[in-house]
ROGUBA-697837 format. One record per residue (C-alpha): residue in one letter; residue number from 1; z, y, x. Coordinates in steps of 0.1 Angstrom, whole numbers, always signed. Each point is the difference from the previous one (the first is absolute). Layout:
% residues N
ATOM res   n    zz    yy    xx
ATOM   A NUM     Z     Y     X
...
***
This chain:
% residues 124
ATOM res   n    zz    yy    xx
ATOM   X   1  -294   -89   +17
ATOM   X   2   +22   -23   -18
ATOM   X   3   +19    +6   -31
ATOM   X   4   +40    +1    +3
ATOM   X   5   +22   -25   -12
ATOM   X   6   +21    +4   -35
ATOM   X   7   +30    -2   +28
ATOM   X   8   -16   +30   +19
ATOM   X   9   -11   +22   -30
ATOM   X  10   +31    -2   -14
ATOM   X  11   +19    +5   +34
ATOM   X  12   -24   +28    +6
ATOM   X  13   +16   +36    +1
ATOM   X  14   -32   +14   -20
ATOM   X  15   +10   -20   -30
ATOM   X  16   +21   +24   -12
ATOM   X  17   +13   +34    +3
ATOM   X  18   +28    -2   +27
ATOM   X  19   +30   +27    -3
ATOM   X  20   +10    -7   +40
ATOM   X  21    -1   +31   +22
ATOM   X  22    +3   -14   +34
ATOM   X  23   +12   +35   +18
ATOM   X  24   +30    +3   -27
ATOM   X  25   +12   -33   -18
ATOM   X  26   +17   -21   +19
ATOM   X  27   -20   -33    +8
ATOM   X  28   +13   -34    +0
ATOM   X  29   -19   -32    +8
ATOM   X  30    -1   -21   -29
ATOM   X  31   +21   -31   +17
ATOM   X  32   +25   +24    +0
ATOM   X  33    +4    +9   -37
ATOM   X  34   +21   -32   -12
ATOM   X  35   +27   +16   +23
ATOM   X  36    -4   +32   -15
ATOM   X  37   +11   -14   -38
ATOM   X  38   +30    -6   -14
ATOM   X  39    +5   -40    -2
ATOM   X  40    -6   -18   -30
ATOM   X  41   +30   -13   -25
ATOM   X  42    -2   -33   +15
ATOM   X  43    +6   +17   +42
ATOM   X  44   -36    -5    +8
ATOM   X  45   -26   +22   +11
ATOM   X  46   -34    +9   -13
ATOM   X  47   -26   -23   +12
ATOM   X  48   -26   +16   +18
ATOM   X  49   -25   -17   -15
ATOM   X  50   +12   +23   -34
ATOM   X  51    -8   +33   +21
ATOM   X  52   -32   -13    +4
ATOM   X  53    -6    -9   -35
ATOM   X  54   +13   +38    -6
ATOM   X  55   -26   +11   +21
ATOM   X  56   -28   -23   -11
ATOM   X  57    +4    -4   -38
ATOM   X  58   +32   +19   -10
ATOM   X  59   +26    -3   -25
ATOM   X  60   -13   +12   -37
ATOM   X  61   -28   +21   +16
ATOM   X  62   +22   +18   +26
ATOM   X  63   -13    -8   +39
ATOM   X  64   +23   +10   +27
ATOM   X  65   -19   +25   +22
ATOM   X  66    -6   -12   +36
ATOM   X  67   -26   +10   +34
ATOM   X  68   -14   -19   +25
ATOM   X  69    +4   +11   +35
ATOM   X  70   -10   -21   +31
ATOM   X  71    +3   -31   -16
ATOM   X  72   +31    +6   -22
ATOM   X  73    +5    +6   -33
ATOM   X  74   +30   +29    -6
ATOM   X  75   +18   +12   -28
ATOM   X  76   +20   +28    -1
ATOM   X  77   +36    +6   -13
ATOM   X  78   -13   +26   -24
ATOM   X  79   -30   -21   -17
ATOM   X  80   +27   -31    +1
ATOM   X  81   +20   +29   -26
ATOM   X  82   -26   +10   -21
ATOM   X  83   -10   -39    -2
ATOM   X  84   +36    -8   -14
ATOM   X  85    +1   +32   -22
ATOM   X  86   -36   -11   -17
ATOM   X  87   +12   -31   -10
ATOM   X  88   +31   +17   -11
ATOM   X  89   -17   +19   -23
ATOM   X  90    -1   -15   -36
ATOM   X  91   -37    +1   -23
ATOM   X  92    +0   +35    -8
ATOM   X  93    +3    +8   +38
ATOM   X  94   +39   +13    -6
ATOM   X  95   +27   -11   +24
ATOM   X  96   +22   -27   -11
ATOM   X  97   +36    +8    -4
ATOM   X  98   +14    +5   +36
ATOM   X  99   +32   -15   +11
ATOM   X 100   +30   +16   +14
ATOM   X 101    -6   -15   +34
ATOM   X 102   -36   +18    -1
ATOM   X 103   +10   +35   -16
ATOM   X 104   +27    +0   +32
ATOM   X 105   -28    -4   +19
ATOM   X 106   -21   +31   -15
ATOM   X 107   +29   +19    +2
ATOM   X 108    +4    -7   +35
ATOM   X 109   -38    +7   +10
ATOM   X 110    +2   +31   -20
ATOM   X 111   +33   +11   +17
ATOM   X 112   -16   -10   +35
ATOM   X 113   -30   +21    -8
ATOM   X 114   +18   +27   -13
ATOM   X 115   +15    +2   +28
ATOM   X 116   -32    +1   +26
ATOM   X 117   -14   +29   -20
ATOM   X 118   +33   +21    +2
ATOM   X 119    +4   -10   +40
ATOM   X 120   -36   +10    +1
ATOM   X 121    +5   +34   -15
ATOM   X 122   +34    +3   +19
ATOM   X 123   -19    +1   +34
ATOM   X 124   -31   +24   -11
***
């Protein structure tokens, strides 16, 4: 049997520990994740040759999280967050100073959950 590639070891879902759980995050095929970011300062999109870099080397040791099914490599929304909030993190592993834009958006998420529970309890 032949020995893989560097390409295919490093594309191989083994490599690493992957956080992706197929029957609850919701999976996105990786040509689909420039459309999925915000657009840089200059109006462009990522490149998707930079997801695959995220996937393959990383960006200061952080590896965005992917599977391979039937000859495509997915992400999912949730790894692409925890990708973004790893390299968000500063040294010591605290979060860097969030921005009004991004607390609105924890309020938000916690109001929206907050919500489901109370609905939840509502109908039991």
């Amino acid at each position: 049997m032949r020995e893989p590639t560097p390409d295919e070891q490093s594309f191989s879902p083994i490599h690493s520990q992957c956080f992706i759980d197929i029957a609850c995050d919701e999976l996105i095929p990786i040509r689909e994740v420039p459309k999925r970011l915000p657009k840089k300062p200059c109006g462009k999109r990522i490149h998707i040759s930079a997801v695959y870099r995220w996937m393959q080397k990383g960006v200061r040791g952080v590896k965005l999280d992917f599977v391979f099914i039937g000859g495509t490599r997915y992400t999912s929304v949730e790894a692409l967050q925890r990708f973004v909030d790893r390299l968000s993190m500063n040294d010591r592993g605290i979060p860097r100073e969030s921005t009004p834009r991004r607390r609105q958006m924890e309020i938000d998420t916690a109001a929206r959950e907050a919500k489901r529970i109370l609905d939840r309890r509502q109908r039991h």
